[in-house]
Every structure is written in structure tokens, then in C-alpha cells.
C-alpha positions in Angstrom: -58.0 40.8 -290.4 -56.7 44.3 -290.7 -59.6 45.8 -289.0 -59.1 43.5 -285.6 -54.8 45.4 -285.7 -56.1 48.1 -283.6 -57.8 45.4 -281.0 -55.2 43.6 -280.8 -52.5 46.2 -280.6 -54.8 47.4 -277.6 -54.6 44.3 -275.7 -51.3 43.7 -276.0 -50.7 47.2 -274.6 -52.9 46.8 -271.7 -51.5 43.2 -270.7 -47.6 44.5 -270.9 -48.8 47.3 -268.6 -51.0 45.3 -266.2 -47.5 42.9 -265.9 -45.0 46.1 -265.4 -47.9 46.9 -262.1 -47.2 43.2 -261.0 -43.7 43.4 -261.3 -43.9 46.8 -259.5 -45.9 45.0 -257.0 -43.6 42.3 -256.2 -40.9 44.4 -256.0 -42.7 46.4 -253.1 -43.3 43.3 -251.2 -39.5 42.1 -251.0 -38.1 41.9 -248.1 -37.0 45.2 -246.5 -32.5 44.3 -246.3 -31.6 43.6 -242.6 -30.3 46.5 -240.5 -26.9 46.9 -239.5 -26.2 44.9 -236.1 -26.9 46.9 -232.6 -24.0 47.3 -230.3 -26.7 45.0 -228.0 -26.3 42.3 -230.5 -22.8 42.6 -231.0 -22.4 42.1 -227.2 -24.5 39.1 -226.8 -23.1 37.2 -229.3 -19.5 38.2 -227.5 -20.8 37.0 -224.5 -20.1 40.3 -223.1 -23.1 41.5 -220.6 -23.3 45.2 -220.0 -25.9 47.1 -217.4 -26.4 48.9 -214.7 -28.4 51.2 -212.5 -29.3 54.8 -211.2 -30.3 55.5 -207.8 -32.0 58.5 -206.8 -34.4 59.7 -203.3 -35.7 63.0 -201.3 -35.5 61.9 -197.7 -36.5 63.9 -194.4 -34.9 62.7 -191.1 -36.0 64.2 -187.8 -32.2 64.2 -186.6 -28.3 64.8 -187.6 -28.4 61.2 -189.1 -25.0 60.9 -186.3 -24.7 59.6 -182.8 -23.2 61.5 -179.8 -20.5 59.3 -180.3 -20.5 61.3 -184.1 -20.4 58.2 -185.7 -23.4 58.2 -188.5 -26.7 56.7 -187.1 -27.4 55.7 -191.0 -25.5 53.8 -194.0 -25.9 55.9 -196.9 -29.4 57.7 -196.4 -27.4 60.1 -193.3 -28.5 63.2 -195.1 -31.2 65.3 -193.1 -33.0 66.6 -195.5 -31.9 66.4 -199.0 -32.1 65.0 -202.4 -29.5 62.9 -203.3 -27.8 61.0 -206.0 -26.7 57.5 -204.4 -25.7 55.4 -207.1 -24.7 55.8 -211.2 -23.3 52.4 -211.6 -21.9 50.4 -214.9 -21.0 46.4 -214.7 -19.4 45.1 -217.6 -18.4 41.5 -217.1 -17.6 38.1 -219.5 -17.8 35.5 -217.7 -18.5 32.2 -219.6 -18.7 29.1 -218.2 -15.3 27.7 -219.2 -12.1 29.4 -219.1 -11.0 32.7 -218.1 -13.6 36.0 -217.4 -13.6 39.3 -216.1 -15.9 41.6 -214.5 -15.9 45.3 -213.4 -18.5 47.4 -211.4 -18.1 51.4 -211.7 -19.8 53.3 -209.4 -20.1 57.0 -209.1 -22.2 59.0 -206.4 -23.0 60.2 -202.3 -22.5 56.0 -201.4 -19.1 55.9 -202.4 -17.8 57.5 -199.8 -19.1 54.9 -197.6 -17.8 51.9 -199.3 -14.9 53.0 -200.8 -11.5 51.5 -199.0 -10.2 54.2 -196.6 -6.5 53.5 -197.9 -7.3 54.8 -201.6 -10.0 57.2 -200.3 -8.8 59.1 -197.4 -11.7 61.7 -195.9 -14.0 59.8 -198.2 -15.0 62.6 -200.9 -14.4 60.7 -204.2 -17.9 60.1 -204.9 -16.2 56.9 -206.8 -15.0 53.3 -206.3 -14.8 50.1 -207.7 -16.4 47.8 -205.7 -16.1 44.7 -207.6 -13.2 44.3 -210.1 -11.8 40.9 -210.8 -10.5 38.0 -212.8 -12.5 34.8 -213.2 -11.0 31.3 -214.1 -14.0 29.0 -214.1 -14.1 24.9 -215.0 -16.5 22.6 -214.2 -18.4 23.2 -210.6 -15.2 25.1 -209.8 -15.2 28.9 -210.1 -12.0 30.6 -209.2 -12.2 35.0 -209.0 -9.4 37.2 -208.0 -9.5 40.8 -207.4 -11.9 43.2 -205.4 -15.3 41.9 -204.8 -18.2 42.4 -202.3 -18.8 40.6 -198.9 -20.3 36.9 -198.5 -21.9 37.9 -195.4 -25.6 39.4 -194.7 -28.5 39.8 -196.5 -28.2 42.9 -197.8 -26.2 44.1 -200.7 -24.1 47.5 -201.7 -26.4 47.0 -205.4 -30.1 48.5 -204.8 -31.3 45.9 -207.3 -31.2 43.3 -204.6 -32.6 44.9 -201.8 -36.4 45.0 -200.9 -36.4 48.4 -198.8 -34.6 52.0 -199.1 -32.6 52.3 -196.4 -29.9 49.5 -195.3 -30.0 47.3 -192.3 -27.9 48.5 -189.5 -26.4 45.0 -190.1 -25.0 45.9 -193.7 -23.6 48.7 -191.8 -22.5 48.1 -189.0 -22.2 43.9 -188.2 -20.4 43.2 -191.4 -17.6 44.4 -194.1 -19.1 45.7 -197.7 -15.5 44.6 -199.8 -12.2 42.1 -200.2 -9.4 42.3 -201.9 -8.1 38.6 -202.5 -8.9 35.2 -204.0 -11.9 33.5 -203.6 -13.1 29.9 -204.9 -16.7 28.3 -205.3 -17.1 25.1 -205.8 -20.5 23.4 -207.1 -21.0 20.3 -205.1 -24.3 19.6 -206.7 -27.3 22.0 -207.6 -27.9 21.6 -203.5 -25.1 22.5 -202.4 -22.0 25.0 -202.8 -18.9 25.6 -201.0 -16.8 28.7 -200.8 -13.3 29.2 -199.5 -11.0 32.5 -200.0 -8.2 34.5 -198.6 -8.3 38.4 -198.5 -6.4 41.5 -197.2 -9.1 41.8 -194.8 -12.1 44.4 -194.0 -12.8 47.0 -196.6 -9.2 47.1 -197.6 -7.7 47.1 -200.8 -4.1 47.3 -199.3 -4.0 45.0 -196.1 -3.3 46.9 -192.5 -0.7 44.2 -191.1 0.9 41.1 -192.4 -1.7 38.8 -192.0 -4.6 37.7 -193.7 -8.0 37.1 -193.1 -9.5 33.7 -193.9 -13.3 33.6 -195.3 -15.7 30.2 -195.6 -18.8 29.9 -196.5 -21.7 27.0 -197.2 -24.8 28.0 -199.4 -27.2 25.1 -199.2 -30.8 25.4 -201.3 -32.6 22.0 -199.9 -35.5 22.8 -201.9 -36.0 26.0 -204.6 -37.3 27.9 -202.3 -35.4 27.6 -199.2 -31.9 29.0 -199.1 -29.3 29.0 -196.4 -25.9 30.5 -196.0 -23.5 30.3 -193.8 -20.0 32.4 -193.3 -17.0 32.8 -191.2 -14.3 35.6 -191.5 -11.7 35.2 -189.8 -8.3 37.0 -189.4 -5.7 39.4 -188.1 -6.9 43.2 -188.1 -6.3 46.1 -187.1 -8.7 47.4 -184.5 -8.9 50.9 -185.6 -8.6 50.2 -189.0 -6.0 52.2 -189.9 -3.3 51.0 -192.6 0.2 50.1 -190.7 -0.7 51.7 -187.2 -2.9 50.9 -184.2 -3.4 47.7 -182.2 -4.5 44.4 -184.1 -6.0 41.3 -182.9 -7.9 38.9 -184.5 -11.4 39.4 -185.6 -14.1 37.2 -186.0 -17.7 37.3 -187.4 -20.6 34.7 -187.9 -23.2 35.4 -190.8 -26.4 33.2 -191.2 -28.8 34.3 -194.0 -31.9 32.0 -194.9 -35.0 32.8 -196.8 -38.2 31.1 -198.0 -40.5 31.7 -200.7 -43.6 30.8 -199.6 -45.9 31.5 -202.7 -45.6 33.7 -205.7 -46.6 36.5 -203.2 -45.0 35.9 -199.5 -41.5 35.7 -198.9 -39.8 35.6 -195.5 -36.0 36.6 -194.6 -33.9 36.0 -191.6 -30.0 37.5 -191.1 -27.8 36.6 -187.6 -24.7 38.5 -187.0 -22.1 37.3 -184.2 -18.7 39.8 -184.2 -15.5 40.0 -182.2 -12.5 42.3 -182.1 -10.0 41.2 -179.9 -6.5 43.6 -178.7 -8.9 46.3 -178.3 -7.9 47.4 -174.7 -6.4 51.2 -174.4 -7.1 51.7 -177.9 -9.8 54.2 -176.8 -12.7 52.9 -179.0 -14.3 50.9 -176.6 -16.9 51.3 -173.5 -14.8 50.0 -169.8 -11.8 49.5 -171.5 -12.8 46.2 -173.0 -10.3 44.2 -174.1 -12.2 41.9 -176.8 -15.8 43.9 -177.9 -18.1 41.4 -179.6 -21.7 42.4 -181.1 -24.3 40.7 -182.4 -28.0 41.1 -184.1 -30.6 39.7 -186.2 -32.8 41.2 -188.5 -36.3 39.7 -190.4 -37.9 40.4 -193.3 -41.5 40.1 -194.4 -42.6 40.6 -198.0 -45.7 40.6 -200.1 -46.0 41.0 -203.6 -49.7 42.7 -204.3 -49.4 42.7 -208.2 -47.1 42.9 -210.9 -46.6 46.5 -209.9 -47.3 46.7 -206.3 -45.5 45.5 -203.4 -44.4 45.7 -199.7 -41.3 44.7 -197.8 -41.7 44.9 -194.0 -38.2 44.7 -191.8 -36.9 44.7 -188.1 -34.3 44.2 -186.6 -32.3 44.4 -183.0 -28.8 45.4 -182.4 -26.2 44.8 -179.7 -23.1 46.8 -179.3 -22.1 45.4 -176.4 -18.7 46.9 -175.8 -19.6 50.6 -178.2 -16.7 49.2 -180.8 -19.3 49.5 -183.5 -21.3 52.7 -183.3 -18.8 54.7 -180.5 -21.7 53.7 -178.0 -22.3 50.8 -175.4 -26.6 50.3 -176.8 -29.0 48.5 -178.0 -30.4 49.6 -181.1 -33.8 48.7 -182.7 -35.2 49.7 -186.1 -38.8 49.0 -188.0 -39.1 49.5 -191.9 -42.1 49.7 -194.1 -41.5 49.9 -197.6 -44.1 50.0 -200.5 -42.8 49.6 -204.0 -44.7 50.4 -207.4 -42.8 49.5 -210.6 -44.9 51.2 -213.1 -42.9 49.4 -216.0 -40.2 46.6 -215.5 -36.8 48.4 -215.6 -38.1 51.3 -213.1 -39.1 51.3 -209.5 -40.3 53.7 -206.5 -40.3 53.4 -203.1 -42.0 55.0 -200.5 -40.3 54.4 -197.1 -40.9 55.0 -193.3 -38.2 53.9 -191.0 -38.5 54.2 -187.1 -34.9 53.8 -184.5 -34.5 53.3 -181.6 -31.8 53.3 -178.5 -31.9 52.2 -175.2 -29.8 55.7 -174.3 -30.0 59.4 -176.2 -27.5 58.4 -178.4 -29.4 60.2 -181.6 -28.6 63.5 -182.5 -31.4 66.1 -182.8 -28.9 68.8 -183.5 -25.7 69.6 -183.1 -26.6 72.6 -179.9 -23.6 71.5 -177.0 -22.9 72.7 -173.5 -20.0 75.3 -173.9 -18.7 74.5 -170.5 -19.0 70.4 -170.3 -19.1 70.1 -174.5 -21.3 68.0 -174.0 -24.2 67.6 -176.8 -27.8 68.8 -174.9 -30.3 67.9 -177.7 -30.5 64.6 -177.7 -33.1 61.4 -178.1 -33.6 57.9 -177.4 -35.1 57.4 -181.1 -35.1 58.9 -185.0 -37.9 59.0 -187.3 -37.6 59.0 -191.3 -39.7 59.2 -194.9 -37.8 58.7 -198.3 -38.6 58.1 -201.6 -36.2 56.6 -204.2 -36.1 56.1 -207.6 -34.6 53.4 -209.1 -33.9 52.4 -212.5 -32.4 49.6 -214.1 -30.8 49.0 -217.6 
């Protein structure tokens, strides 16, 4: 037996250090310890939503981007020739279904000085505004917000997210307000139909111009998922030019129909109707003959085709009646065509290639800013204004 020690000592050593490999083994396959929560995480399960957006384009425009009246011919793409930053924006919001929420949208850049409220941004060189900061009580079908918040009316939105071309409609600019300071409620009738009711200070206001208030009501009926209508009334006591605590005020009235259809996964069509009036406007010098009550109206359509996954186009026109000049400083007509082709070469980014083509029934466009010394009198005018731009867009 002595002789078979060695043999056996052998074996033994070789199985202890085949099992020390196993146990090595296993140990390597365990699984790796979870990582530390992301901020990401730690928001979701807060119910806390965080994003935003950065909007960015080169455009050329054959013009000032003004009217003689020198009242801008554009919303937010006015610039001549220039790159521009239009939007760094931040939305944080909580808004669960029951109970109270909040939400608050931060936007920095060249649009600001459009939207922000005259009263808080006089001269409009801040380059930042809140445009929607409110409270939220919600329960049941009933959703209750109070704060600052963007417009029920038109199609078209202050958020480039939601918008299928480059440029805004001259109805986002010029038919309809972009913000309201006040209280609004919504009401769920059913997944058909919604109601909307609210009281605000009035047109892009954060501090009302008089002691009244302007009334807002609105209808958003979907009779089928893809058909959508909406319906809204403002109405209220404003000031006609605008101004906090001076001026002549009379009440002022607009009518807002948006509907759309999706026709397939890759057609969609889009129709807006505007139908405005400004009454105690005589002698306040900001209308054509003196009127007394200036009303304007316009519609605009949209036609859009989705090639791929990446590739789309968004087709828009639209026709514009200031019938009175209380709008754009001129008594015109105003038309507009829009061809936009988008290519989102991953999900959360976008460019869009845009040609845009005015025109006026008068030379109300600006070529430059050359003026009779004797009459002052601009002299190089134009009945139209041409445009390319190209944004980019991205989304987080």
C-alpha cells in the first residue's frame, strides 16, 4: 500500500486544485452589484419629468424682415441674415393625476424678446421669460392650473417641438396672443370630448392694463382619433395699444378654430381660422381711416407627408386680412407659402430646410431702410419677401 501514497497524494492534490478553479469560476460569474441610481431614475420614480430643447438656424431674407409701418414682417426668424440662437429651453413639471402639481418652462434666447410680457420686459432685450409657470390642482376629469401659461388659440405653438415648419404662421403672430396670466379649468367630459373655461389678465400680460378681465372658452372635441377640433373665444376689456394703465380700451374679441386629420401613417392635413376685433380704437392713431372698431381675420392650411422614418415635408399657406392696419401698422392683405423638408437623422434631433414666399397687396415690405430726406418717406420698397433657413433642433 505504501507504494500507491505518492498516487494518491497526487490526486488528491490535483482534485482540491481543479475545485479552487471552480470556485474561482463561479465567483467570476456572480452577478456584477447594481449601480448606484441615475438622477433619471430618481426622477421617474418622483414622478418628476424634466426636458427640454435647443433651437438653432442660418437664415437669409431678401428684406429688413419690417414693414413701412416698421412693425416686423416676421415672428422670430426677422433677422436678415444671420445665425441665431432661438430657443435653450428647460420644463420641469409634476403633475400627477390626483392632487396638487406644478410646472415651469425656462426659456433663454433671440424669441424671448417676442413673447416675453411687455410690462416685465420693457424694450424687449432680456433674451429670457417664463412662458408657462403654474400650479395644478387635478381630480377626476377636472384639471384646475393657475399661473402663466400659453394661449388656447391657433395651431401653432411658442415650443418648436410642435410645429411642422421653421418659421411661424403670420397667425401665431399676428391674429392671436402667445401667454395668460390667470386661472384656467379643463374638464374631461369623456375621452370625446373636453371643456375649457378660464379667466386671465388679458393679452400677453403678466400684470393686467385696466381693471377688467378677459374671459377665455374653449371646446376640444376628437370624434374619432384622428380628427380633432377646437374651438376658442377670448373675450375681454383691453387696452388698445397695449400699454399697462394708459391708452384707450375697449373690448376685444377673437374666434380660433383649429381642426386636423390624420389620414394615414403618412398624410396629415391642418386647417386654422382667425376672426379678431378691437373696439375704442378711434384717435388712438394705430389704425387706417380712423376706424373705430378694427377687426382681422385669416386662415391658414397645412399639408404634411411623412416619406420615412427620417424624411418628411410640411407644406403651409395661408391669407391674411388686416382690414383696419391695427395688426401690422398697415391696411393689406398678406399671403405667405411654406415648404419645409425635415430629416431627423436620429430621434431626439431634427433639420429643416425651409423656403418661405410673402406677399402684400401694397409695398409694404422693406428692402432697405434708404428714405426720401425731404418726404421721409421709405423709397425701396416691395409688394413681396423671399426667405431660405435652416434650423437645428434638438430635443432631450
Amino acid at each position: 500500500m505504501t507504494r500507491f501514497r505518492p498516487v494518491l497524494l497526487s490526486a488528491l492534490c490535483c482534485v482540491l486544485a481543479l475545485g479552487t478553479q471552480a470556485v474561482r469560476a463561479d465567483d467570476a460569474k456572480e452577478p456584477a452589484k447594481p449601480a448606484a441610481p441615475t438622477l433619471t431614475d430618481v426622477l421617474g420614480a418622483s414622478g418628476i419629468t424634466v426636458n427640454g430643447w435647443l433651437d438653432a438656424s442660418y437664415q437669409y431674407l431678401n428684406g429688413e424682415g419690417m414693414f413701412t409701418s416698421n412693425v416686423a414682417n416676421r415672428v422670430f426668424d426677422y433677422r436678415p441674415n444671420s445665425f441665431t440662437l432661438h430657443q435653450a429651453a428647460l420644463t420641469v413639471a409634476y403633475q400627477p393625476k390626483e392632487g396638487f402639481g406644478a410646472l415651469v418652462n425656462v426659456i433663454a434666447g433671440q424669441d424671448a424678446d417676442v413673447f416675453a410680457p411687455y410690462d416685465i420686459n420693457p424694450g424687449a432685450h432680456s433674451k429670457f421669460d417664463l412662458p408657462q409657470a403654474y400650479v395644478q390642482y387635478a381630480t377626476g376629469g377636472l384639471t384646475v392650473i393657475a399661473g402663466r401659461f400659453v394661449t388656447l388659440a391657433g395651431t401653432e405653438t411658442i415650443d418648436p417641438r410642435t410645429n411642422s415648419n421653421f418659421s411661424r404662421s403670420i397667425l401665431f403672430g399676428y391674429a392671436i396672443p402667445f401667454t395668460h396670466t390667470g386661472l384656467r379649468a379643463t374638464y374631461a367630459v369623456n375621452d370625446k370630448l373636453s371643456l375649457i373655461l378660464g379667466i386671465n389678465n388679458g393679452w400677453d400680460a403678466l400684470k393686467d392694463t385696466n381693471n377688467s378681465k378677459t374671459v377665455e372658452a374653449s371646446m376640444a372635441l376628437t370624434p374619432i382619433k384622428a380628427v380633432s377640433l377646437l374651438v376658442t373665444g377670448y373675450f375681454g376689456n383691453e387696452r388698445v395699444g397695449g400699454l399697462v394703465g394708459s391708452g384707450p380700451q375697449g373690448t376685444r374679441t377673437l374666434i380660433d378654430v383649429v381642426g386636423s386629420w390624420s389620414i394615414n401613417d403618412a398624410w396629415s392635413v391642418g386647417l386654422n381660422y382667425d376672426w379678431g376685433r378691437q373696439d375704442g380704437a378711434r384717435d388712438s392713431g394705430l389704425t387706417a381711416d380712423n376706424a373705430a372698431s378694427p377687426t382681422w381675420d385669416g386662415i391658414a392650411g397645412y399639408l404634411n407627408y411623412q416619406f420615412s422614418e427620417k424624411w418628411r415635408a410640411s407644406l403651409r399657406g395661408e391669407h391674411f386680412d388686416d382690414k383696419d392696419g391695427y395688426r401690422t401698422g398697415i391696411k393689406q392683405t398678406w399671403d405667405e407659402g411654406t415648404l419645409t423638408l425635415g430629416y431627423a437623422p436620429v430621434k431626439n434631433a431634427e433639420l429643416r430646410l425651409e423656403g418661405r414666399y410673402d406677399k402684400s397687396n401694397k409695398d409694404t415690405f422693406l428692402r432697405s431702410y434708404a428714405m426720401n430726406a425731404e418726404t421721409m418717406a421709405y423709397t425701396d420698397t416691395s409688394n413681396n419677401q423671399g426667405s431660405i433657413g435652416i434650423e437645428a433642433l434638438y430635443k432631450f
